[in-house]
C-alpha positions in Angstrom: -5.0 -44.0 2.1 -7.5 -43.4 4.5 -11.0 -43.5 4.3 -14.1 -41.7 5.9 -18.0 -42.2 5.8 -19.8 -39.6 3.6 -22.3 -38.8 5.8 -26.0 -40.2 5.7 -25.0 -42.0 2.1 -22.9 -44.8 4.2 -20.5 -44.6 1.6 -16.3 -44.6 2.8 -14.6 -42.8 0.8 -10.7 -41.8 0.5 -10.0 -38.8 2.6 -8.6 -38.1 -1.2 -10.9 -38.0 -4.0 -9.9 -37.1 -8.0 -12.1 -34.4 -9.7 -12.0 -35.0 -13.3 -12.4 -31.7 -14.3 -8.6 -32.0 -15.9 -9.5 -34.5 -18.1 -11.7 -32.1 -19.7 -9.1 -29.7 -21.0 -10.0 -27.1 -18.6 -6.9 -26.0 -17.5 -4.9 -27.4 -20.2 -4.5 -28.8 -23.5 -4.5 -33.0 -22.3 -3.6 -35.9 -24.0 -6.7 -38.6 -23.7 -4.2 -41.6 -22.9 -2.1 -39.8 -20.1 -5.5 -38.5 -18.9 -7.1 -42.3 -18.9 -3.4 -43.5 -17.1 -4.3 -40.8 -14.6 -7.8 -42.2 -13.5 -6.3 -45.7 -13.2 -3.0 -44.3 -11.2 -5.6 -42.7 -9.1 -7.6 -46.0 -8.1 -4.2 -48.2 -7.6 -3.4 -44.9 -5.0 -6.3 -45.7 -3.2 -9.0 -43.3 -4.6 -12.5 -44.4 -4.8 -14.3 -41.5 -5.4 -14.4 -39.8 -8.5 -16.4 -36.5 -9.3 -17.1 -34.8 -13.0 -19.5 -32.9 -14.4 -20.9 -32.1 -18.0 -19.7 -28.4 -17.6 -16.4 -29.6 -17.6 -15.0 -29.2 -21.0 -18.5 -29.5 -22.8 -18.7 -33.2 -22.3 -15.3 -33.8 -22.6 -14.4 -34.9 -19.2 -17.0 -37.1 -19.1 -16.3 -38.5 -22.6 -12.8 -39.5 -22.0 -13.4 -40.8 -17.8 -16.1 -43.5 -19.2 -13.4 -44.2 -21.5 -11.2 -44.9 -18.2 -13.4 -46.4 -15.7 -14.9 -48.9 -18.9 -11.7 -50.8 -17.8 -12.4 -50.9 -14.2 -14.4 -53.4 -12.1 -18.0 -50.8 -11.1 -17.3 -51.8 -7.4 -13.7 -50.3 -7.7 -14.9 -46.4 -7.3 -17.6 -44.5 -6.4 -18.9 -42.0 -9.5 -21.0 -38.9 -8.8 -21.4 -36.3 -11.4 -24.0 -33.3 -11.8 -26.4 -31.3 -14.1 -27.9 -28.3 -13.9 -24.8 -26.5 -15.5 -23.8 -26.8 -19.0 -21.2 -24.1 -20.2 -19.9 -20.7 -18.5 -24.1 -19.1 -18.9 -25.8 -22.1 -19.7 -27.7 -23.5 -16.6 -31.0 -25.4 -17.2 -32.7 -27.0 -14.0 -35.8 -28.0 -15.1 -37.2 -31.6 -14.4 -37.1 -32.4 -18.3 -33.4 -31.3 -18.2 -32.1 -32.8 -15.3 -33.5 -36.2 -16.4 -32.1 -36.4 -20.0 -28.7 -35.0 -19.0 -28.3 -37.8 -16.7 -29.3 -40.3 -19.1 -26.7 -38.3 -21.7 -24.0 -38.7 -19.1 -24.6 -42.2 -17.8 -24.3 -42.7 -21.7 -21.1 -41.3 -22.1 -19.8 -42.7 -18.4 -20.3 -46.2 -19.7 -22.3 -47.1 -16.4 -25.9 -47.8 -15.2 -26.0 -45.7 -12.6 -23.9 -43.0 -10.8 -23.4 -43.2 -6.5 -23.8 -39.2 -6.3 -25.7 -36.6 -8.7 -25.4 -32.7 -7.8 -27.4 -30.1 -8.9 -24.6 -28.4 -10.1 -23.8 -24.2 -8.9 -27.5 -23.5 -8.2 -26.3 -20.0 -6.8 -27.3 -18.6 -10.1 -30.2 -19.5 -10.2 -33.7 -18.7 -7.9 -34.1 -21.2 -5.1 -37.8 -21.8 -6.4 -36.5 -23.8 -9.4 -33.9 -26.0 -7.6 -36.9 -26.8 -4.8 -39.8 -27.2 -7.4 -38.3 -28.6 -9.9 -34.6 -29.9 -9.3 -35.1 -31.7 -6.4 -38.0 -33.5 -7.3 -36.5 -34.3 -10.6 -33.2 -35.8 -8.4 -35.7 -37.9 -6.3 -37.5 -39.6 -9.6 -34.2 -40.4 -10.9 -33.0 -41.9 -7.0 -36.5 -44.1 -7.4 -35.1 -45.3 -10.7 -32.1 -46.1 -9.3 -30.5 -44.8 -11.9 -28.5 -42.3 -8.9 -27.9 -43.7 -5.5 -27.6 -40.6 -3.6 -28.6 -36.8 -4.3 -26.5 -33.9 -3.5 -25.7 -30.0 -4.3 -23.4 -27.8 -4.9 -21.8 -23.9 -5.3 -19.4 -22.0 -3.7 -21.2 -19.2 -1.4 -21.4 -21.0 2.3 -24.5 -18.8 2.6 -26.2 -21.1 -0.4 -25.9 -24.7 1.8 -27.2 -22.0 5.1 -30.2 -20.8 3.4 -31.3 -23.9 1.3 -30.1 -26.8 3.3 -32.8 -26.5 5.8 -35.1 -26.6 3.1 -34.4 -29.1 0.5 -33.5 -32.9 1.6 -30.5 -34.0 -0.5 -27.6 -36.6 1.1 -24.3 -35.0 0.2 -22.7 -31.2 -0.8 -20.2 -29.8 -2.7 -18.3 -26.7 -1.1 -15.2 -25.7 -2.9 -12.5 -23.5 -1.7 -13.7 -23.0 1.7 -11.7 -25.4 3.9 -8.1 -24.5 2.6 -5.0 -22.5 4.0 -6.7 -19.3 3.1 -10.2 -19.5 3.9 -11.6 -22.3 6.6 -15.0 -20.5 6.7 -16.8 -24.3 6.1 -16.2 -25.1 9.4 -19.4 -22.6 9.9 -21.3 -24.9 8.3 -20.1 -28.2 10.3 -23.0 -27.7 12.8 -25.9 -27.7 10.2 -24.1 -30.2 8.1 -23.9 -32.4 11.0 -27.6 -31.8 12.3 -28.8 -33.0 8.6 -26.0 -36.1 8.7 -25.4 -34.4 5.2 -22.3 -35.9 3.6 -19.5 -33.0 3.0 -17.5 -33.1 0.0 -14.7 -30.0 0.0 -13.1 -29.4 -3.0 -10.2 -27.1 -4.2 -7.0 -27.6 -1.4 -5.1 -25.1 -4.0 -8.3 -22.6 -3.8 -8.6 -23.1 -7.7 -4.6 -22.3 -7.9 -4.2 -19.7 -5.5 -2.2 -21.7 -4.0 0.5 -22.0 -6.2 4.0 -21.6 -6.5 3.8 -20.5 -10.3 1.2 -17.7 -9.2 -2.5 -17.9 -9.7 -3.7 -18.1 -13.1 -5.7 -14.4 -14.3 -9.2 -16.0 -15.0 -9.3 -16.4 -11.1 -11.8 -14.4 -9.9 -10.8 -13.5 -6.8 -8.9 -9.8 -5.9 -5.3 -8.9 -6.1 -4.7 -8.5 -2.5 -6.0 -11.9 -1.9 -4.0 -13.3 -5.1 -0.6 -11.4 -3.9 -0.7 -12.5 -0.2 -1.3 -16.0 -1.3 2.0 -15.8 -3.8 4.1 -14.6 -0.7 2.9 -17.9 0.9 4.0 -19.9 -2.0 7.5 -18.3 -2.4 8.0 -18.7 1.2 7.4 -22.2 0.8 9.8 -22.5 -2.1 12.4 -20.6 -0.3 11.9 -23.3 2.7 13.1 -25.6 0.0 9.0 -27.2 0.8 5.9 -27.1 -1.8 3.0 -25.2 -0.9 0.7 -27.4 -2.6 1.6 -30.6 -0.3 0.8 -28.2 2.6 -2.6 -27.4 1.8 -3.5 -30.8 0.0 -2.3 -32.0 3.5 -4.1 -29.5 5.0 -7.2 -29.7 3.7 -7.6 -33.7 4.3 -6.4 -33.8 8.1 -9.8 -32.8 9.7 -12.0 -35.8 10.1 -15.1 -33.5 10.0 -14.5 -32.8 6.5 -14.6 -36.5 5.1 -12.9 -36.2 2.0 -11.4 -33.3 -0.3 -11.2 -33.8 -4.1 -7.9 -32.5 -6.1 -7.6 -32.5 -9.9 -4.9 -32.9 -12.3 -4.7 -35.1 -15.7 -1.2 -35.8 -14.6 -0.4 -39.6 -13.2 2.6 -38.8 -11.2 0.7 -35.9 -9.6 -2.3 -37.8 -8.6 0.2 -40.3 -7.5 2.2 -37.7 -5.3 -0.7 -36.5 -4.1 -2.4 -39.4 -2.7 0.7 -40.6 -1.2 1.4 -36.6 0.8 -2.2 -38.0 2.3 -0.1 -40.3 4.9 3.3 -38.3 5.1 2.7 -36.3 8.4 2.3 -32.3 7.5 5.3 -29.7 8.9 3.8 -28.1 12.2 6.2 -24.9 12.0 5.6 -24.8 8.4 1.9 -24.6 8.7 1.8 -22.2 11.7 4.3 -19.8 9.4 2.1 -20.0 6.3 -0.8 -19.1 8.5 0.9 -16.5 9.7 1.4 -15.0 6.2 -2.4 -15.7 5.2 -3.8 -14.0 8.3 -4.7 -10.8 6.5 -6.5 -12.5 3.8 -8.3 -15.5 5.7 -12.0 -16.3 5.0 -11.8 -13.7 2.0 -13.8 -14.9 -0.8 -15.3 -13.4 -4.0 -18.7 -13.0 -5.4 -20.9 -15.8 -6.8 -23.9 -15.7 -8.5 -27.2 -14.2 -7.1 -26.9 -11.4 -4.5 -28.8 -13.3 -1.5 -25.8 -15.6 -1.5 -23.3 -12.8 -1.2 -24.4 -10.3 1.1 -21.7 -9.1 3.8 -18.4 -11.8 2.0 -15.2 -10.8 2.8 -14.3 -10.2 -0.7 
């Protein structure tokens, strides 16, 4: 496993980092114990940084992770989880809030303290609150020490362009923007960069898009960009190759782009994963795939307030 430093936090961390989201039963029915196996398979890999969220699962993913890391020396991983969001319409970033739901989560975490908090999707919200009230709230609790570094996160690219000249946080979430489909994050290196901003991308499989079993029909995105991302997959199959080791490789190959989390609740998938990390990627596999996602590249789909979504290529 390799390793990167996240920007202005000094932390190294694996170019591969596990989003707990899975263990919340978000994509599907889990079992707690294969879940816990799958946060300790993921450490022995050679993942240190592990990222949750109360949203995920109402509390569940959280619940179940303290469960796992209580059984792992602290200095093992790095943790970073978020608040702000709290169910599918439920977003609360008030100071009040943000403060009690860390305390709520460091509860169920089974830790002191957490390396990263993010205000979590603050696309749906005005950008008055998260720079009134969020922020200040995330900088109380960094004086506390009860978070080491602050961070946000969303999925527009014009949410980091607008607000990270504005707010001073260390570290970002961006998900499903540097993947086979849509690279459009490497817009944002230069301001990323000029703030020394640690990048997190998430979503190599664009939330399943990128999948050989087709994408799942919760996904929000539109049919074209859902069919022409099926063709890639089947012509991976038909190569006799995975599409989901492409883009995983993908998606972690640009030292720019420090480190890229992937979820699953499955130990031999984490395992798998970690390990197509230093397996070099197929050149003329990757250029054909392209290929096929040309039409569709940088196509995206609405999120949250308009000011974040003017002129996407949905």
């Amino acid at each position: 496993m390799k390793y990167r430093k996240l920007g202005k936090t000094g932390l190294d961390v694996s170019v591969l980092s596990f989003g707990a989201s899975s263990l919340g039963s978000v994509f599907r029915e889990t079992d707690e114990a294969e879940s816990i196996f799958t946060v300790h398979e993921a450490i022995d890999a050679g993942i240190n940084l592990i990222d949750v969220s109360p949203y995920y699962g109402l509390t569940k993913a959280e619940t179940v992770l303290g469960q796992a890391i209580k059984q792992i020396p602290r200095h093992k991983f790095l943790l970073s989880t978020k608040a702000g969001r709290y169910s599918a319409d439920v977003f609360d970033f008030s100071r009040r809030r943000i403060i009690g739901s860390v305390e709520e989560s460091l509860q169920r975490l089974n830790t002191d303290y957490v390396d990263i908090l993010y205000l979590h999707d603050i696309e749906f919200v005005p950008a008055a609150i998260i720079m009134e009230e969020a922020i200040p709230a995330l900088q109380e609790l960094k004086k506390q020490g009860k978070i080491r570094n602050t961070g946000i996160c969303g999925l527009p690219i014009a949410l980091f362009e607008t607000l990270l000249p504005q707010v001073d946080v260390d570290a970002i979430i961006s998900y499903c923007h540097y993947s086979l489909n849509d690279t459009a994050l490497l817009d944002l290196l230069p301001l990323v960069e000029e703030k020394h901003v640690g990048l997190v991308n998430a979503s190599p499989l664009s939330m399943g898009l990128l999948s050989a079993r087709g994408t799942p029909e919760w996904h929000p995105a539109g049919r074209e960009l859902k069919d022409t991302c099926k063709r890639a997959a089947d012509y991976c199959a038909a190569q006799g190759a995975d599409i989901a080791k492409l883009a995983v490789q993908f998606s972690t190959g640009d030292d720019r782009i420090p480190t890229t989390l992937v979820s699953t609740a499955n130990p031999a998938n984490i395992r798998k994963n970690a390990e197509w990390t230093d397996e070099p990627m197929d050149g003329a596999l990757l250029k054909e795939v392209l290929d096929i996602l040309a039409p569709i590249h940088n196509r995206t789909w609405v999120s949250g307030r308009p000011e974040y979504n003017e002129n996407l290529k949905s």
